[in-house]
C-alpha positions in Angstrom: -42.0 -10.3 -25.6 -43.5 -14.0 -26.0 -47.0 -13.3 -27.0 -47.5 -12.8 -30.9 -50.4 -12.2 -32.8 -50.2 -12.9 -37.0 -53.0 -10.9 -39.2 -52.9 -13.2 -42.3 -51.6 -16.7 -42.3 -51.7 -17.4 -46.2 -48.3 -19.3 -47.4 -46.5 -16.8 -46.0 -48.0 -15.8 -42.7 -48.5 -19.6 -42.1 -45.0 -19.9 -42.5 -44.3 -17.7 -39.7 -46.6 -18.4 -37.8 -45.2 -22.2 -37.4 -41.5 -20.5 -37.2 -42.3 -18.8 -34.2 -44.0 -21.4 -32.4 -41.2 -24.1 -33.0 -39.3 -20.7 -31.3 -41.0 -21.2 -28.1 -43.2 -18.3 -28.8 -47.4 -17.7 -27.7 -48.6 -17.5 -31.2 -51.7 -16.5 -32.1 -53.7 -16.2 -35.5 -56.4 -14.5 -37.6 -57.8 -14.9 -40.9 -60.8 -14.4 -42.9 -60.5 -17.9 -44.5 -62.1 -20.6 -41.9 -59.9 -23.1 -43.7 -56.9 -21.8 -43.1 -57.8 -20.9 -39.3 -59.1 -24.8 -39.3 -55.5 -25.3 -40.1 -54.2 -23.2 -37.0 -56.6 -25.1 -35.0 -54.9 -28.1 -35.8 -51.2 -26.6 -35.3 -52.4 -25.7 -32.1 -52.4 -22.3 -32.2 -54.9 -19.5 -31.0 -57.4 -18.7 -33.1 -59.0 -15.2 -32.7 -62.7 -13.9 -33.6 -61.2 -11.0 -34.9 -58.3 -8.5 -35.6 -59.1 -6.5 -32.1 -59.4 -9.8 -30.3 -56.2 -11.0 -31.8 -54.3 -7.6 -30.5 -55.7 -7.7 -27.2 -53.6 -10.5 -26.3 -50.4 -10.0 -28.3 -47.2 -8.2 -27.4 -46.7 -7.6 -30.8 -48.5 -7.9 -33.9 -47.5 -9.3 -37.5 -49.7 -7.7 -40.3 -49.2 -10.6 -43.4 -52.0 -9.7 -45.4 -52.1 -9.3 -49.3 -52.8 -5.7 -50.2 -52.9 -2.1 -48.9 -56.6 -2.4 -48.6 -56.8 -5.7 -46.4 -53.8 -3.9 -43.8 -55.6 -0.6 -43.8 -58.8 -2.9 -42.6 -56.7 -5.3 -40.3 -55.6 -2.3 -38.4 -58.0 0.6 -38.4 -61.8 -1.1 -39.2 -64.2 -0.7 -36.4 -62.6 -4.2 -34.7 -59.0 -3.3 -36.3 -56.0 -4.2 -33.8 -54.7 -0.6 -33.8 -57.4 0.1 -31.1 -56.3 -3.0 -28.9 -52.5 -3.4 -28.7 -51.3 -2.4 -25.7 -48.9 1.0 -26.1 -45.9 0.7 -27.6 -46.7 -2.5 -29.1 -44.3 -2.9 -32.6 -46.4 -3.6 -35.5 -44.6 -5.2 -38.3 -46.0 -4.2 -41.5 -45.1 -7.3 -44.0 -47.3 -7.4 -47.4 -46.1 -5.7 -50.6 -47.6 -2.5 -50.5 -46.8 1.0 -52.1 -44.4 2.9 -50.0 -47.1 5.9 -49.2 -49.7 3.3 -48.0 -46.3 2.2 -45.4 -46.2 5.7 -44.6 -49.8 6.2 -44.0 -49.9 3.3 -42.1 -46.9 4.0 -39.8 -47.9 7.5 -39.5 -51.9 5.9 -38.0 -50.1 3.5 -35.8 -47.6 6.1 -34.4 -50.3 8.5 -33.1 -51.8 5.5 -31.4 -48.2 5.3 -29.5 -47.6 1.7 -31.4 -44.3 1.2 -32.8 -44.6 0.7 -36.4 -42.0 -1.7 -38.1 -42.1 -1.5 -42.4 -40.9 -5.3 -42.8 -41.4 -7.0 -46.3 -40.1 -10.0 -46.5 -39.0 -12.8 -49.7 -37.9 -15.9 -50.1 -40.9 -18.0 -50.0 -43.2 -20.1 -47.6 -40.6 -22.9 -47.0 -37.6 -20.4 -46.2 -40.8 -18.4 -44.2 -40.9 -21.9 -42.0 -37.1 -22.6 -41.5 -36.3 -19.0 -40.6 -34.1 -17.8 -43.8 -36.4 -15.5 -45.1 -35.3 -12.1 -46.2 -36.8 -9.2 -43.8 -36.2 -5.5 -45.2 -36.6 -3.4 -42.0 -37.1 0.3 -41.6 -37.8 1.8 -38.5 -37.2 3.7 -35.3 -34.1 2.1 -33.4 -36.4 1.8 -30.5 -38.7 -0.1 -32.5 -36.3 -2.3 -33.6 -35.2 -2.8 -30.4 -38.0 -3.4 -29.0 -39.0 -6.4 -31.6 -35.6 -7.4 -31.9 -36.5 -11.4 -30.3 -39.3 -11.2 -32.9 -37.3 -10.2 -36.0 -34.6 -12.3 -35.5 -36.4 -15.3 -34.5 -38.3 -15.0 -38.1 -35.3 -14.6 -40.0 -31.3 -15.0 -40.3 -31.4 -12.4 -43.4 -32.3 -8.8 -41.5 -31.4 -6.3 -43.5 -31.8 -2.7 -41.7 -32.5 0.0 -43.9 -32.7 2.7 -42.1 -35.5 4.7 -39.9 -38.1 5.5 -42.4 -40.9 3.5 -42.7 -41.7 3.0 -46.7 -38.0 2.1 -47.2 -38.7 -1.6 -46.6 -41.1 -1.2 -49.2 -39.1 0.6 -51.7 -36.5 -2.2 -51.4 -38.9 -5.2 -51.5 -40.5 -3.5 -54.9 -36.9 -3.2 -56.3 -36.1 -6.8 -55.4 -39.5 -7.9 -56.8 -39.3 -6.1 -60.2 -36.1 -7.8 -60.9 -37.5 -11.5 -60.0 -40.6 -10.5 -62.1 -37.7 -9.8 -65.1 -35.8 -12.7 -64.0 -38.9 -14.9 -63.8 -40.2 -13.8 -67.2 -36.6 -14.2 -69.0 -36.2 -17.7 -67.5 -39.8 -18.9 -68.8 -39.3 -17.6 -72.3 -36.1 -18.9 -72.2 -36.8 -22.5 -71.7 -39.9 -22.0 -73.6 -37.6 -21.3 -76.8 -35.6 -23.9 -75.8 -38.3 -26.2 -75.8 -39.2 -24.4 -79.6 -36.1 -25.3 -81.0 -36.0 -29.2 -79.8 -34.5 -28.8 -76.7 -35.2 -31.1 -73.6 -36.3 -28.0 -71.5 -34.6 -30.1 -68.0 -31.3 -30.2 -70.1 -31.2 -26.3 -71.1 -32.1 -25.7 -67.5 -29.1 -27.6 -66.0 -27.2 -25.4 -68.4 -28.0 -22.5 -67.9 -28.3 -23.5 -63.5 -24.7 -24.0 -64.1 -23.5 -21.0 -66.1 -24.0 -17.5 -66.5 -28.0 -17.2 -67.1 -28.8 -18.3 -63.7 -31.0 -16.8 -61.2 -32.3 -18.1 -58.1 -36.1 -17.3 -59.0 -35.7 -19.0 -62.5 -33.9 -22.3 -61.1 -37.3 -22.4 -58.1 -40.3 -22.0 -60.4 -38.5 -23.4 -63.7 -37.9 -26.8 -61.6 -41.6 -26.9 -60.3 -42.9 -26.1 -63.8 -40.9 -28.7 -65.5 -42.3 -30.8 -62.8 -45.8 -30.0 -63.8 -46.2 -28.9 -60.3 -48.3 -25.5 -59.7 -49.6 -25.7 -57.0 -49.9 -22.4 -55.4 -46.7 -20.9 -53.4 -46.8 -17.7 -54.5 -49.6 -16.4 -56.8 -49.5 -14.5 -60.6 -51.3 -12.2 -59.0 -48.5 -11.3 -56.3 -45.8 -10.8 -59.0 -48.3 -8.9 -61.4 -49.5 -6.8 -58.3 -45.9 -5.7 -56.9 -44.5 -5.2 -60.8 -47.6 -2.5 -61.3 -46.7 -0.9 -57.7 -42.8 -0.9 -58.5 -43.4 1.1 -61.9 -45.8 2.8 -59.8 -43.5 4.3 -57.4 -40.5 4.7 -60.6 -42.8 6.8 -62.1 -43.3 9.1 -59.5 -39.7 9.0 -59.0 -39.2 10.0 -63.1 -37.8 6.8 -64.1 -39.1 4.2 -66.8 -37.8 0.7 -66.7 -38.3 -1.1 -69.6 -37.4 -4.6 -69.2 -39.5 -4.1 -65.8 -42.9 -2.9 -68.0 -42.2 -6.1 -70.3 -42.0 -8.2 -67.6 -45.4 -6.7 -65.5 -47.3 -6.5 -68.6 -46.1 -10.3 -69.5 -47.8 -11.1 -65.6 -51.0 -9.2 -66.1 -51.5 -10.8 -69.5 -51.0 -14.6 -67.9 -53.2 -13.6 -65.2 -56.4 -12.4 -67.0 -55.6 -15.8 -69.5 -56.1 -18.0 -66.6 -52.9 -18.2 -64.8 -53.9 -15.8 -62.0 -55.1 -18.6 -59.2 -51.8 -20.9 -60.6 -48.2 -20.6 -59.1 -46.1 -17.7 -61.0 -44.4 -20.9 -62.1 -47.1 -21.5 -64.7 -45.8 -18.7 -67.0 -43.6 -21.3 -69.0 -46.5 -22.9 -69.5 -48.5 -19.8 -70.5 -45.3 -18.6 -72.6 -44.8 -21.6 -74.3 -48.9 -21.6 -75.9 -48.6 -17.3 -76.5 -44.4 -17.0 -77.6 
């Protein structure tokens, strides 16, 4: 299984994208910004007219889209890959979503005899690139198996889950509620320190070194110090998988409250102008609102 298609090539799905062609793998590309499909051009990749297009000629296809709405559209619209891929194709299913839109999806693409693979993934475009991205995998074995060249090519950190698709999900909005708390407690941290007459690069070598330290904090705390936010990962990603992970605790019965502190902290910075920066830019935004 050489031939790969990627729906998405944002940060993330670029990332890919350029991992699996330093692989040795036929990678090819849609997106519905011409500048970033510009950008493949110039990578040398395959760039497809559209999601149907892009499935006709893959073995396999990589959904890396933002939201439930944009993978629903990707694989089911009127030129959605669903109807192209050839059978038994795996389909790995990558954004943040909500669990039941995982379900729904994997449900779709099994009555069309694909072989849907629920595979969030974290860590960021760089570790996306250099193949240490996390990938939280739920599937059939046979899909697993199937993609197996795939999934291990993007990634030395597979963690299998089980056979349920949604489970991937359910992790990756676990994992991403506590970076959204860590990622909120390390800005208003070093924003107090900052308060109190701290040199902020000091505290953070502190606390880097002792028992405060988190790997999300030391990342964006480093590029904010730096003045640097140029978009990695969005606000809007952390404010959008905080809302769906108290989403699905609520359905479950649960309330976190550190977790609601930190999501309404995110939506706050993102309607107050942070939304198009780096989630790094919270210090900043903590520091003029603690």
């Amino acid at each position: 299984m050489r031939r790969i298609g990627i729906a998405g090539i944002g940060n993330m799905g670029w990332g890919m994208a350029r991992r699996l062609q330093a692989c040795g793998f036929e990678v090819a590309v849609r997106d519905i910004d011409p500048a970033r499909e510009a950008l493949a051009r110039d990578a040398g990749l395959a760039v497809l007219p559209s999601a149907a297009a892009l499935a006709a000629c893959s073995q396999a296809l990589i959904v890396a889209v933002v939201d439930a709405a944009q993978t629903e559209a990707v694989l089911f619209d009127d030129e959605g890959a669903a109807v192209a891929l050839p059978a038994g194709a795996p389909v790995l299913l990558c954004p943040t979503i909500a669990p039941d839109d995982v379900e729904r999806c994997a449900a779709r693409l099994a009555a069309r005899g694909l072989a849907p693979i629920d595979a969030p993934m974290s860590g960021g475009p760089q570790r996306a690139l250099d193949g240490t991205m996390s990938l939280m995998v739920a599937c059939a074995p046979s899909a697993f198996e199937r993609a197996r060249g795939v999934i291990e090519a993007l990634s030395n950190q597979v963690f299998r889950l089980g056979d349920r698709p949604g489970d991937g999900a359910r992790a990756k909005l676990v994992n991403n509620l506590l970076a959204a708390i860590n990622l909120a407690g390390a800005a208003e941290a070093l924003a107090l320190a900052d308060r109190v007459g701290l040199d902020p690069a000091a505290a953070l070598a502190v606390i880097e070194r002792s028992s405060g330290q988190s790997w999300i904090g030391s990342d964006r705390m480093r590029r904010a110090l730096a003045g640097d936010l140029a978009p990695r990962a969005h606000t809007t990603l952390l404010a959008k998988d905080s809302r769906l992970a108290l989403a699905m605790a609520r359905a479950a019965g649960v309330e976190p409250a550190l977790g609601a502190v930190a999501a309404g902290l995110f939506a706050r910075a993102c309607r107050e102008g942070c939304a198009a920066l780096d989630d790094a830019s919270l210090y900043d935004w903590l520091r003029r609102h603690g």
